[in-house]
MIDOFI-487478 format. One record per residue: y, z, x of N, C-alpha, C in turn; residue in one letter. Coordinates in steps of 0.1 Angstrom, whole numbers, plus 5000, padded with zeros to 4 digits. Example, Ala and Ser with C-alpha at 12.3 -4.5 7.8 and 13.67 -1.06 7.14 Angstrom:
BEGIN
494350785132495550785123496750785132A
497850715128498950715137500050795129S
***
This chain:
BEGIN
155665412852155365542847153765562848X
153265452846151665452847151265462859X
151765402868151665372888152065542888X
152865622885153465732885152065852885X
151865822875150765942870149565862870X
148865762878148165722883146865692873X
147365662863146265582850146765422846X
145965402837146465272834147465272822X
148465112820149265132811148965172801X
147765132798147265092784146665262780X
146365292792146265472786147865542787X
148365532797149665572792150265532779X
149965412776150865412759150265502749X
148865482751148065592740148565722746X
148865792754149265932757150165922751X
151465832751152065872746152665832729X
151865812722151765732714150965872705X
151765972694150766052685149666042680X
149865932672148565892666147265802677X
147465832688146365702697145965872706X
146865972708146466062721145666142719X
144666142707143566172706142466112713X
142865972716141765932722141565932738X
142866002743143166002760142566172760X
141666162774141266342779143166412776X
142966502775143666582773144466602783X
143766662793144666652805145566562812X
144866452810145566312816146866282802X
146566322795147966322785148466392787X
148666522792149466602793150466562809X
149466492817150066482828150866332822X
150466272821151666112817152166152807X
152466292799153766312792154966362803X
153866452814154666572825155766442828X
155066322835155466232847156666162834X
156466132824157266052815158966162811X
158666272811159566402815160566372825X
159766392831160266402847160966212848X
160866132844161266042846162365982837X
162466072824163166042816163165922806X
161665872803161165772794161265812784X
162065752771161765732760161365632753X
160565612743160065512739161065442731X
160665282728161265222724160565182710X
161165202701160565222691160465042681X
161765002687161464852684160664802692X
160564802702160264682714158164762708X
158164822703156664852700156364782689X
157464802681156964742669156864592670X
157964562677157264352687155764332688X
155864382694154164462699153164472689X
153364502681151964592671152164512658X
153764492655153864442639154064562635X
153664682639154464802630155364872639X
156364912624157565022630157265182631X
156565222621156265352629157065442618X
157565382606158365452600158265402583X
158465502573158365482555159165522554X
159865482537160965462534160665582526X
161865672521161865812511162765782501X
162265732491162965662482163265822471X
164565852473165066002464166065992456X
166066032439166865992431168266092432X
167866192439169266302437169066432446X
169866382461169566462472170066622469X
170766602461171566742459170866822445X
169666802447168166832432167166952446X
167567062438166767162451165367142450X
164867032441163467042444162866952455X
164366842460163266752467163666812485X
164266842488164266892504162766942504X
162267052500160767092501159966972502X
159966902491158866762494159266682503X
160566632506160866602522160466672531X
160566772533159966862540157966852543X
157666872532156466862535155966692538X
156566592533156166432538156966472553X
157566532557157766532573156266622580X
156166652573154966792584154266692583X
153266592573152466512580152766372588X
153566342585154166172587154166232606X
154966312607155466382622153866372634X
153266432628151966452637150966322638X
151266222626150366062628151865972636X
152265982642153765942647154465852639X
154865892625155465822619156965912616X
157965822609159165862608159765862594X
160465932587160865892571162465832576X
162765742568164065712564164465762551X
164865812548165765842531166965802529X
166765752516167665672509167865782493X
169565772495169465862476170065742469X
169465752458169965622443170865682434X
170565822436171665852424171165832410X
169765772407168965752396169865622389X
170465532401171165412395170565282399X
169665192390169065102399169564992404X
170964962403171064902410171364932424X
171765052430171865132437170165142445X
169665172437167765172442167465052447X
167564932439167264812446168164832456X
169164802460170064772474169364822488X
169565002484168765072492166965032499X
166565032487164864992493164964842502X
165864692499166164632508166464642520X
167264762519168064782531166564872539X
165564962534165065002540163264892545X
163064782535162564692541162864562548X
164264582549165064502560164864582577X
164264712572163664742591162464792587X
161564702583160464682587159764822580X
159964902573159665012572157865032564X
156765062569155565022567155065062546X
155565172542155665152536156665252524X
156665292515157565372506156865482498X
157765612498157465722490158365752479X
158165712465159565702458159065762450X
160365862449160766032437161065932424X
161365842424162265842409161465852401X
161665892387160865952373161265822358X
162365712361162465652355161465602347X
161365602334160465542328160165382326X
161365322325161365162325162065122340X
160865092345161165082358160664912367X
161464812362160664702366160464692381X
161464712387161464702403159864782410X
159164832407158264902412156964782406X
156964712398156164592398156464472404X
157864472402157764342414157564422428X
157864532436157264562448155864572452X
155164612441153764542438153164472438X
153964372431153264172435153564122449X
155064202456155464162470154464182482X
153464282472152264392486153264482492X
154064542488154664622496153964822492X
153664842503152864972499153465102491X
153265182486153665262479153065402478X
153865492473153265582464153965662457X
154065722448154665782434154665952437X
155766002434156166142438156466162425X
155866282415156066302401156166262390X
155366142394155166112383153765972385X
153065922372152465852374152465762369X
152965632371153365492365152065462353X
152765422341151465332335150965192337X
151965152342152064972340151664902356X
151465052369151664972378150565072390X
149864962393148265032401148965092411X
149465192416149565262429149465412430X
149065462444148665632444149765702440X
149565792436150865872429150066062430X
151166102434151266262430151866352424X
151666422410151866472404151466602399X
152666722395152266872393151766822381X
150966922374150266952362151466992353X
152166882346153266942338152866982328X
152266952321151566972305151067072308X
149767172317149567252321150867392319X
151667332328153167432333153767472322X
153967362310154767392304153867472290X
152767462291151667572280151867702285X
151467752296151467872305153367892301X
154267842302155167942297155367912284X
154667802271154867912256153668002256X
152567992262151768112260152068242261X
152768232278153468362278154368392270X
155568332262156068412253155468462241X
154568302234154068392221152968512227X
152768532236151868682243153168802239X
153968772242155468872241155768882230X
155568812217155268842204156768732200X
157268622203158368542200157668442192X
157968432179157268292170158568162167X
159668172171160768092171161168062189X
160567962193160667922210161267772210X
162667772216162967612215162467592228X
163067462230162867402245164167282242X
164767322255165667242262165067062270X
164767012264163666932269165166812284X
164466792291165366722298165566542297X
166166462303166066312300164966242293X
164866172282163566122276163665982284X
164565972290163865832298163465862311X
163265962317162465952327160866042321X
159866012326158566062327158166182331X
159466292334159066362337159666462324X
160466402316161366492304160166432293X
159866322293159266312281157966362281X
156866342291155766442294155966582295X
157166672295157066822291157366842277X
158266732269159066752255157266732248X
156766662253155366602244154766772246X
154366802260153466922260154267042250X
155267082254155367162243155267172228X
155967062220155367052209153567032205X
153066982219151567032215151067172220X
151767232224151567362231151867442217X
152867442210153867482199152367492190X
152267392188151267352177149867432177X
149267432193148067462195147967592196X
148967682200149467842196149667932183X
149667792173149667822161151567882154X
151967812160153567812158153567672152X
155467692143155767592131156367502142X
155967332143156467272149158067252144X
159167252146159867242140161067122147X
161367022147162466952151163767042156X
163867072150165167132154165267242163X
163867252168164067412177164167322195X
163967192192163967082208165467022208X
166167072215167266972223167266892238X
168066792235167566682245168566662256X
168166692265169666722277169566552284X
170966502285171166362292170866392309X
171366462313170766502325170066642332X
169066622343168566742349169566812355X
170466882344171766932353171767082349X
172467182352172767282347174367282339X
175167202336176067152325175267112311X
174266992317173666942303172667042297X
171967142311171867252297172167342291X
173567322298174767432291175067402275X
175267242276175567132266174667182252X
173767152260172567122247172367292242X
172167392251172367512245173567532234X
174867542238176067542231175767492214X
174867312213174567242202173667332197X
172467372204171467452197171967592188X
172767652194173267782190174367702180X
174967622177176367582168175567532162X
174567502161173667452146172967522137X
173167662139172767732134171167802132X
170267712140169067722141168667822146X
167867912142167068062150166068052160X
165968132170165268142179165568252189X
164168282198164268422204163768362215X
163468252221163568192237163368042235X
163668062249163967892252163167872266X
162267752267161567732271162667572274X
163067602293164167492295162967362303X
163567262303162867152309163267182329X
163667222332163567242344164467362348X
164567402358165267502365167367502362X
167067402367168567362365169467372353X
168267312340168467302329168567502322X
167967572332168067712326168967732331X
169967772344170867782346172067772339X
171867642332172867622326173067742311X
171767792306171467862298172368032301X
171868042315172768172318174168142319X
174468042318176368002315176268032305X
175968002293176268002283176468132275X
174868212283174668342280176368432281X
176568382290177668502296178868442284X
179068302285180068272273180168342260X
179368362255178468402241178468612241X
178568602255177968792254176468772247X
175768692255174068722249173368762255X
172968842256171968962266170468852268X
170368832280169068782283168168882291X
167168952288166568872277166068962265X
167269092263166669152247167169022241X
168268952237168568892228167868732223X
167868672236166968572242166068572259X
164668522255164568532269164268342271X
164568362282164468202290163168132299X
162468082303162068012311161967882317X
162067882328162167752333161267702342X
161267602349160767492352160667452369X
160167482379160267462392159967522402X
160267672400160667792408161467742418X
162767672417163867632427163967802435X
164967782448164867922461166067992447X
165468122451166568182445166568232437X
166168212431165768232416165768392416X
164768432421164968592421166368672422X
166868612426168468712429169668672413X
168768612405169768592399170068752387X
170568772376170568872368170268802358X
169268802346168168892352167768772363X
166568822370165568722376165068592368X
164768492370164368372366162468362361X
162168372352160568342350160168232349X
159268102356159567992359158567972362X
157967842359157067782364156867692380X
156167732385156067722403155567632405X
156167502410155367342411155667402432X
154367332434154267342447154867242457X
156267232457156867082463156767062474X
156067132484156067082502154667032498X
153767112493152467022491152366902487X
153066872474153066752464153766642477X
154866732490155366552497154366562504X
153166692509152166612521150866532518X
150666612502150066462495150066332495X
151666332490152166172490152066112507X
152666162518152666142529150966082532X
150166172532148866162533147866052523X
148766032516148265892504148965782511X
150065762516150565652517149965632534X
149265732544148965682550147665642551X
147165682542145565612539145365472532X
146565422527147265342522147465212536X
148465232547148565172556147465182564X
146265272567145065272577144565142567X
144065122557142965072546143764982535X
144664882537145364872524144264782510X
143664812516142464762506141764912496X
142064962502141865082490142065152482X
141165132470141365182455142765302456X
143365272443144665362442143765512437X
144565642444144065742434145165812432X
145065902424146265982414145466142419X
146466172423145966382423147366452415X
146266542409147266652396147466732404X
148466842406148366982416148167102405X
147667132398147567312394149167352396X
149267452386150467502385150467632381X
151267712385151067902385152267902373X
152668022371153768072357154368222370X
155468232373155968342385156968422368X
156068562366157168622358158168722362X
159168662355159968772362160768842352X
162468902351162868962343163468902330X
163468802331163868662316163268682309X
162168702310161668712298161168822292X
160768892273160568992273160368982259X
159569082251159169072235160669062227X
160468982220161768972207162369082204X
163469142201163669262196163369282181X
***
């Protein structure tokens, strides 16, 4: 192919090689991709990695494929990974670790340079021993305490003030919250902001106005709604730990005949697609999830350029999208 379009091999591989074809004139790449066309070369993606010691590909370590928030951040770890020529594998765990271990073997049984893992688990030993192994990393929502690696995360604590401000703005002084799993880091860091949110608003902290949903589901916050309301406790909105978790809220609504939102209004957590078409519309806090995966994407390859370099953590800013959920107490 090189004898073909009349350069050397060693520039032909950089032509065709993403990350190297920066450094070939332009033209001459364009023509030893023409001639590689025309000849029907595809690269071999092992027989390179013989070659180099690298495969060209990170592992997408995802707790629950069927969670509308992580396709976006897939999505966005592909827009940059694609253009430095690298490739994601994904693996789903199901949030089951034995399942997570198996998987991430299986994904550094090919060589995969290094890992981008969603999971929010809080006791999480396997992410320290991949640490002592030098295996590279970075953290998608959350930020480990116990374990040095880059990590990206929305501004939860932020997200979750911006929607009690907004309601006590709307004149509601009785606001529960649906808080989601306390063993992952992503339920126990919103359950914490709110009651300091509660407090700093100048509302009664009150135990009983927080129920604890076992999962980020729209059942479990069917669940924990149902308990809230059968315990007799008062309140004029609910401030849910994620998107899913409000959904489950408008089930319940409809069970109940409870008008959302003269009767209660809701907010949630994510701005998952869609949201707008629902009745009423969804008021929600907007985490930016194609950015938060090109972050991570972009940390873990600064990561494999330099693996000697200091870990850093970036927060993303977080917006409040209002919509018809929410509305002054009657």
């Amino acid at each position: 192919m090189a004898d073909a379009a009349g350069v050397h091999p060693a520039t032909a591989s950089r032509a065709l090689n993403p990350a190297t074809r920066g450094l070939v004139n332009a033209e001459t790449a364009r023509r030893v991709i023409k001639v590689a066309e025309s000849l029907g070369y595809r690269p071999n993606p092992i027989a390179r990695g013989l070659k180099t010691a690298k495969s060209g590909t990170v592992g997408l370590v995802i707790p629950d494929l069927t969670n509308p928030l992580f396709p976006p951040i897939v999505r966005g770890i592909e827009d940059v990974l694609e253009p430095a020529g690298y490739s994601g594998l994904i693996v789903n765990t199901d949030n089951d670790p034995h399942r997570e271990r198996q998987q991430i073997e299986s994904l550094r049984s090919r060589q995969v340079e290094g890992l981008i893992v969603a999971t929010a688990l809080l006791d999480h030993p396997l992410l320290g021993q991949l640490r002592r192994e030098g295996v590279l990393m970075v953290m998608v929502n959350r930020r480990p305490e116990s374990v040095d690696v880059p990590s990206i995360t929305p501004d939860d604590a932020t997200g979750i003030e911006l929607a009690v401000r907004h309601l006590v703005e709307l004149g509601h002084r009785r606001i529960a919250h649906l808080a989601g799993p306390l063993n992952t880091s992503t339920g126990l860091v919103r359950a914490r902001a709110f009651r300091s949110a509660v407090r700093d608003l100048g509302l009664e902290d009150d135990p009983a106005l927080v129920a604890h949903c076992d999962y980020w589901s729209e059942d479990a916050g069917a669940a924990a709604l149902r308990a809230l309301l059968d315990s007799g406790t008062e309140f004029t909105a609910v401030v849910a730990g994620n998107d899913l978790i409000a959904l489950g809220c408008y089930d319940v609504f409809a069970e109940r005949d409870i008008d959302c939102p003269r009767d209660v209004s809701v907010v949630g957590f994510n701005d998952m697609p869609f949201l707008d078409k629902l009745r009423p519309p969804l008021t929600t806090v907007s985490v930016p999830h194609q950015q938060i995966g090109g972050e991570a994407a972009r940390l873990l390859l600064d990561a494999i350029a330099d693996p000697t370099r200091p870990s850093r953590s970036v927060l993303l800013p977080l917006t409040l999208v209002v919509r018809g959920s929410t509305a002054p107490p009657r």
